[in-house]
C-alpha positions in Angstrom: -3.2 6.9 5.2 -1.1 4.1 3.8 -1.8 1.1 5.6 1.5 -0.5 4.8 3.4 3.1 5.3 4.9 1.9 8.6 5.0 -1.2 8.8 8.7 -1.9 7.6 9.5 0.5 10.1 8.0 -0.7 12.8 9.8 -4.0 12.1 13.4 -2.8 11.4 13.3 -0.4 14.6 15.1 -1.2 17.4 14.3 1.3 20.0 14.3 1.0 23.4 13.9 3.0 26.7 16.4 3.4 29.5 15.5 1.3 32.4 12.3 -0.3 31.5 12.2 -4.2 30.8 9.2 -4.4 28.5 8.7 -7.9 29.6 7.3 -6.4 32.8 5.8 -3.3 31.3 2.8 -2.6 33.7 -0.1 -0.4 33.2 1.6 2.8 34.6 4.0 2.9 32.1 1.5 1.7 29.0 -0.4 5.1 29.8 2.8 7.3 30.0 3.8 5.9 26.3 0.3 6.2 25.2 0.0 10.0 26.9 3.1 11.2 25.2 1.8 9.9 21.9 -1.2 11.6 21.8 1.1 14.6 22.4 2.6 14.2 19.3 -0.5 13.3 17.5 -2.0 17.4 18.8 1.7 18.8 17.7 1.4 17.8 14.3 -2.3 19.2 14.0 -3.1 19.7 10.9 -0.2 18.0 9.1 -0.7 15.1 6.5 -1.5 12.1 8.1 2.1 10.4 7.2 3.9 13.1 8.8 1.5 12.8 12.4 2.9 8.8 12.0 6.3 9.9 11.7 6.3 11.5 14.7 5.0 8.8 16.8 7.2 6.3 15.4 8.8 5.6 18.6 5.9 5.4 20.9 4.2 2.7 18.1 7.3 0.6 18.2 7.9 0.6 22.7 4.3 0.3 22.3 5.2 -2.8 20.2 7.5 -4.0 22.1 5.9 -4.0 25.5 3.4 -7.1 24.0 0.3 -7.9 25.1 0.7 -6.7 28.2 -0.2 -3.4 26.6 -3.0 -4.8 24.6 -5.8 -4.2 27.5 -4.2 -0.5 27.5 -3.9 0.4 23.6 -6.9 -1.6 23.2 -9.1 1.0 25.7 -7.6 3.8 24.3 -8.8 2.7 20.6 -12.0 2.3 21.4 -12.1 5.8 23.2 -14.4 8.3 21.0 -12.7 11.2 23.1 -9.1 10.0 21.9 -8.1 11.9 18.6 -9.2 10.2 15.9 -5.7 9.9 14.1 -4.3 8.2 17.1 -7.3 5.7 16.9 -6.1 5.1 13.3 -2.0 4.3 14.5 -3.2 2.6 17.2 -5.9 -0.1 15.4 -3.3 -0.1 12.8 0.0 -0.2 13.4 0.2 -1.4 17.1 -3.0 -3.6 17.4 -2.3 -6.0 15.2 1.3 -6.7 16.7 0.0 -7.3 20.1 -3.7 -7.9 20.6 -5.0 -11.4 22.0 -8.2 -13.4 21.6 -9.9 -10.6 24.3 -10.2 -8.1 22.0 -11.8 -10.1 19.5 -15.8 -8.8 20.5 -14.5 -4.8 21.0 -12.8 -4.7 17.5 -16.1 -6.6 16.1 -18.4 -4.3 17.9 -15.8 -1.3 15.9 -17.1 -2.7 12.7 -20.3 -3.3 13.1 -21.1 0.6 14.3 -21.6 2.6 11.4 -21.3 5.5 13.6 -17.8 4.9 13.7 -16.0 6.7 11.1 -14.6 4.3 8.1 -11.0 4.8 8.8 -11.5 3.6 12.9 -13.8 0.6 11.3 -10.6 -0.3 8.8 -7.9 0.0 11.2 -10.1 -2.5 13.3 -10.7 -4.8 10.2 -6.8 -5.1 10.1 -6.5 -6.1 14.0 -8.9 -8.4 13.4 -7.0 -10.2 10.4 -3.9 -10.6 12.7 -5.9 -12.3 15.3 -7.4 -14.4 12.4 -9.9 -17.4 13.1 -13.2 -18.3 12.3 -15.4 -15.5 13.9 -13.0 -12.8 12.4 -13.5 -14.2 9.2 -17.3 -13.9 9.3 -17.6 -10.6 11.2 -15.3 -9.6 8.1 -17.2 -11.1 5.1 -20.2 -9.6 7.0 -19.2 -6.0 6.9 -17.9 -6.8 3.5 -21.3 -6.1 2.1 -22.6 -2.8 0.4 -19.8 -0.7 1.7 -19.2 2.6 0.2 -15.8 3.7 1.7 -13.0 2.3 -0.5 -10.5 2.2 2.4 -12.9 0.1 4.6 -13.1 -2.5 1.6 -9.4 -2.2 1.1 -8.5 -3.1 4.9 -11.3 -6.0 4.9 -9.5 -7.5 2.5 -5.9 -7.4 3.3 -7.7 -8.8 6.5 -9.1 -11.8 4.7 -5.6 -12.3 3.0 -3.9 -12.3 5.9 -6.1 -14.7 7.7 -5.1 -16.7 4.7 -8.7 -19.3 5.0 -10.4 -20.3 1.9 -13.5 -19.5 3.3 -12.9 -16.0 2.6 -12.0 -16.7 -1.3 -15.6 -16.1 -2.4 -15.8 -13.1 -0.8 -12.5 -11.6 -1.8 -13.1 -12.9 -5.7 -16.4 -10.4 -5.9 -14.4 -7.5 -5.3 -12.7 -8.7 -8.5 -15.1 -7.3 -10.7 -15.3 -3.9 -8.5 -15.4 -0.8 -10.9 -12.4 0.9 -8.8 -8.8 -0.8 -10.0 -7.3 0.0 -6.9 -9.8 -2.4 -5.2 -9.3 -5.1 -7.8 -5.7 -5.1 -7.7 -5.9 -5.7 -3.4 -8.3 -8.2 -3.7 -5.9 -10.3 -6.4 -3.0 -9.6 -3.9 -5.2 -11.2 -1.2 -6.8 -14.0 -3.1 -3.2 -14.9 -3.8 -1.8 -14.5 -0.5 -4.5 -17.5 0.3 -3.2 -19.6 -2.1 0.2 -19.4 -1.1 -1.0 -20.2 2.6 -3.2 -23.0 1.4 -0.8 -24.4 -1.9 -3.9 -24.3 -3.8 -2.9 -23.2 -7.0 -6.6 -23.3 -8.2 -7.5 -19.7 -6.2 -5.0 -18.1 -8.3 -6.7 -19.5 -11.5 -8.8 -15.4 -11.7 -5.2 -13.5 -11.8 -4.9 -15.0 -15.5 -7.3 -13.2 -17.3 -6.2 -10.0 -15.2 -2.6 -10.3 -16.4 -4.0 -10.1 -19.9 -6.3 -7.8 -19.4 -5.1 -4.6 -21.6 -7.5 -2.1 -19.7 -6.3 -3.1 -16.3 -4.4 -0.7 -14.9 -2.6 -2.8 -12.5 -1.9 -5.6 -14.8 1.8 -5.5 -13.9 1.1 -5.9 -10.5 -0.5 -9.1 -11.1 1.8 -10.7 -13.7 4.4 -10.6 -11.2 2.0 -12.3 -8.9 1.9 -15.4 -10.9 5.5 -16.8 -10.5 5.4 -16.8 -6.8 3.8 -20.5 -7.0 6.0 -21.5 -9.7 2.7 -22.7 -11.8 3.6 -23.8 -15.1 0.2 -23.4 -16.0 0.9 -19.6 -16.0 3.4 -19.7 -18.3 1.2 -19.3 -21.7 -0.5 -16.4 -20.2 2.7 -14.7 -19.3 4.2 -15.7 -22.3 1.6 -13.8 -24.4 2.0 -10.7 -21.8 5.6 -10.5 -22.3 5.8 -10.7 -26.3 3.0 -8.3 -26.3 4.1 -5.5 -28.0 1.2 -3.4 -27.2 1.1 -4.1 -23.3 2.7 -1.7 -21.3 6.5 -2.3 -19.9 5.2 -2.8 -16.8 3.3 -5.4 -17.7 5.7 -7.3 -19.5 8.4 -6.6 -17.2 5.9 -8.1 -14.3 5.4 -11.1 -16.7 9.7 -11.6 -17.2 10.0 -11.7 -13.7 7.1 -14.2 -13.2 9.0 -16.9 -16.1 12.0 -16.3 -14.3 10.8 -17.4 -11.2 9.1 -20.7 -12.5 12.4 -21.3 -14.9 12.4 -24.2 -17.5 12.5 -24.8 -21.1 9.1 -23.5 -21.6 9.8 -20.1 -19.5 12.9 -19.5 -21.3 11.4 -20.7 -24.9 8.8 -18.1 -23.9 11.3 -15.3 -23.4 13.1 -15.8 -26.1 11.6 -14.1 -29.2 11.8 -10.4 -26.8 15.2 -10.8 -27.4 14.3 -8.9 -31.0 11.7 -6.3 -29.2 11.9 -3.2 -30.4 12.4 -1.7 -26.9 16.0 -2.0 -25.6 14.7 -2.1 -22.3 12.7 -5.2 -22.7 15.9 -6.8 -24.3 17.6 -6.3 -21.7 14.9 -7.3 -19.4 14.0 -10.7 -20.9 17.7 -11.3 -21.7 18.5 -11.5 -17.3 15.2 -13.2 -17.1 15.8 -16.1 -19.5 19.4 -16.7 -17.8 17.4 -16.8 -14.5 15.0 -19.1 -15.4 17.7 -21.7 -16.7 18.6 -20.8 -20.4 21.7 -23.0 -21.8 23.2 -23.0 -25.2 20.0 -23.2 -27.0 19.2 -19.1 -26.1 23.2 -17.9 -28.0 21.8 -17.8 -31.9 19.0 -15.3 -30.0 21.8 -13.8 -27.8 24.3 -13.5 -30.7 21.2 -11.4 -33.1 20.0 -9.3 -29.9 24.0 -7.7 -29.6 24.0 -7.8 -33.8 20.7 -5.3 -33.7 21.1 -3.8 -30.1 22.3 -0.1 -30.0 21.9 0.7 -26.5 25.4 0.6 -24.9 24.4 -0.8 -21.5 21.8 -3.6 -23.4 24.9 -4.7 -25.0 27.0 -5.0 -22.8 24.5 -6.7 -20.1 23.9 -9.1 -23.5 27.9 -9.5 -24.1 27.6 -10.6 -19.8 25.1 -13.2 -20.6 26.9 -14.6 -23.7 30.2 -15.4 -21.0 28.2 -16.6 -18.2 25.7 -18.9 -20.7 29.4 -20.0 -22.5 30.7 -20.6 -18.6 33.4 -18.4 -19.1 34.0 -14.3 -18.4 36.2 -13.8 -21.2 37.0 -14.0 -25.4 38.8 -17.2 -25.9 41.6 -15.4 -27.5 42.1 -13.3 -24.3 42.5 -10.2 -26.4 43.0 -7.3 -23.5 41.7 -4.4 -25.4 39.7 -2.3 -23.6 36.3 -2.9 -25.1 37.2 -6.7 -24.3 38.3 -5.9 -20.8 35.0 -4.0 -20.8 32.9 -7.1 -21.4 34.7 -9.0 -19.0 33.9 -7.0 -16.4 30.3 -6.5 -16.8 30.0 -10.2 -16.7 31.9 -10.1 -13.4 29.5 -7.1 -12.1 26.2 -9.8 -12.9 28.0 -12.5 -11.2 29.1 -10.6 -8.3 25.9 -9.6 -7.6 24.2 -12.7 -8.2 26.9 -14.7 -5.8 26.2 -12.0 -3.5 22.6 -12.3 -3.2 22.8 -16.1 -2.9 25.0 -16.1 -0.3 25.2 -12.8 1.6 27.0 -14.8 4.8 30.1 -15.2 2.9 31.3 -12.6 0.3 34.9 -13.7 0.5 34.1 -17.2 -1.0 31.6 -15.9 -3.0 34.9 -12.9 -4.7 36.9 -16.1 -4.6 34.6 -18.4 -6.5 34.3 -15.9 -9.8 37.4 -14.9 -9.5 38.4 -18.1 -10.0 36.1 -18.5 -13.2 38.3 -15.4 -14.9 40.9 -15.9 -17.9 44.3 -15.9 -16.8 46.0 -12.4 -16.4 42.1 -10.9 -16.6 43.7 -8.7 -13.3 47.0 -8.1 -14.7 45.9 -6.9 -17.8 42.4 -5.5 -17.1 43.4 -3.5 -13.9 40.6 -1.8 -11.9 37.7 -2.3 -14.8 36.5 -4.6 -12.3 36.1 -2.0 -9.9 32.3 -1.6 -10.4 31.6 -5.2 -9.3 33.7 -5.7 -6.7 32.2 -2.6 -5.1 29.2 -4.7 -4.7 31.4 -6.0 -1.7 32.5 -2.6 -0.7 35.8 -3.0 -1.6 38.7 -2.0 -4.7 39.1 -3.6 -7.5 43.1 -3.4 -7.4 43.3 -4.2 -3.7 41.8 -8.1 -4.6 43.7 -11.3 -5.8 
């Protein structure tokens, strides 16, 4: 099973049961939750392990929610051979790590330490133990780290190390680096820099750079967009050979547009702009939102202006027409010429702004309608009508019905 497969779930639920106050959840009604779980997990016998998590969805989140007052509880029934051993996997993975203490620090270590446990109980306890972090989970971790053969078990250390987020675990994690499974290598860079965000040391991320240029790396992507997260300039010459790589994959480039937007500047945007001519439309149009992102001013329109000359895909030229407006500061021709190509343009510029405004500023849409609205040509309403439909439905509303 997916280790992250419920997680987002778990967090966006709001369930709750009539009449109990998980604040005083006792033990009575910890083992009634946990009872009608394991009911569940014995209906779905036999079913992939996704769908047996889906159907206790609601006892993991009250289970949740009841704290760590349940922890004793969950934390007995875990370590219960007789319990089935799907349940011991939700349970040490998805409801553990949200409410266990510093008590069940020795039972979860014991879990890993007993190679008679099977590998998936031994990862699910790896993960508690990175959520109740601190020194002796990082060394019972980096202990079992050693000559394992199950890749799940090595996975789950891992994201455990990351999310303890301690620099004593770097050495560890940047072994698995070289591991001959991808999968494996592509965790342990997630984790590596999931420490160096925690810690600001830019220095741990410094092995991710010869994996986002790595052409055999199947993940390479994956780590390209890593990079811009710490908004490292010194990543920007190995992105900027990712990006204009013809040869890499679009994923990888696409990673690497992402990352220069994020760290922005002259040298990001001087980086992007020579994609403007790639031969895929797709990373045209790519490179084109990611330069404007990352700060591009006048000096990117002689690369805008060629990209719509040679551009053939409808949509690349249009979102390249957008940029042109928005880099200019204005949504519209200067002549105001309402044809309906123009009109067109116009309102793909607004669609781009919209959503931009929108996902700056989420608390206010009014102001944020107002505010490009205001940045139209005179009579762009009158005469364009409801072409600007598309981007005010960002908002959930009709074009027509606004000012």
């Amino acid at each position: 099973m997916k280790a992250h497969t419920f997680v987002a779930i778990l967090t966006a639920c709001s369930i709750s049961s009539a009449g109990l106050s998980w604040a005083e959840a006792d033990t009575a009604s910890v083992q009634a939750e946990l009872r009608d779980m394991r009911k569940q997990v014995e209906r779905t016998q036999g079913a992939e392990m996704e769908a047996v998590g889906w159907a206790c969805i609601r006892n993991m989140d009250r289970l949740s929610k009841m704290g760590q007052a349940a922890g004793p509880e969950v934390l007995n029934w875990f370590l219960d051979k007789g319990v089935p051993q799907r349940m011991r996997i939700l349970l040490g993975e998805e409801v553990l790590p949200r409410i266990s203490g510093p008590q069940a620090l020795t039972p979860l270590q014991n879990i890993i330490r007993d190679k008679n446990e099977p590998p998936p109980i031994r990862a699910a306890a790896a993960k508690a133990l990175g959520s109740i972090g601190g020194k002796e989970s990082l060394q019972t971790l980096v202990s079992a780290s050693e000559n394992l053969e199950s890749q799940g078990m090595q996975v789950s250390i891992l994201r455990a190390l990351g999310a303890i987020g301690a620099k004593e675990g770097v050495a560890t994690i940047a072994k698995q680096l070289h591991n001959k499974d991808p999968y494996v290598v592509v965790v342990a860079a997630r984790a590596l820099h999931a420490i160096a965000q925690k810690t600001h040391d830019d220095t741990i991320d410094a092995p991710l750079l010869a994996l986002a240029e790595d052409e055999t790396f199947k993940y390479r992507g994956v780590v390209a967009g890593l990079l811009g997260d710490s908004r490292n300039p010194n990543s920007i010459a190995t992105l900027a050979r990712t990006v204009q790589d013809p040869k890499a994959d679009e994923q990888a480039r696409w990673g690497a547009a992402k990352s220069l937007a994020k760290i922005g500047g002259k040298e990001s945007v001087k980086a992007l702009l020579p994609v403007f001519q790639d031969p895929s439309e797709y990373m045209r149009s790519t490179t084109v939102q990611a330069a404007f992102e990352a700060g591009m001013g006048e000096e990117g329109l002689p690369y805008l202006e060629k990209a719509l000359e040679t551009s053939h895909d409808k949509y690349v030229r249009r979102k390249i027409q957008g940029t042109i407006y928005r880099v200019q500061g204005k949504f519209g021709p200067n002549a105001h010429d309402w044809t309906h190509d123009n009109c067109v343009k116009i309102g793909n510029a607004v669609f781009m702004e919209v959503r931009s405004c929108k996902q700056r500023r989420q608390e206010d849409q009014p102001a944020c309608l107002q505010a490009v609205a205001g940045k139209l040509p005179p009579g762009a309403f009158i005469n364009c009508g409801c072409v600007f439909e598309p981007a005010w439905a960002e908002f959930g509303s009709r074009g027509c019905d606004l000012p």
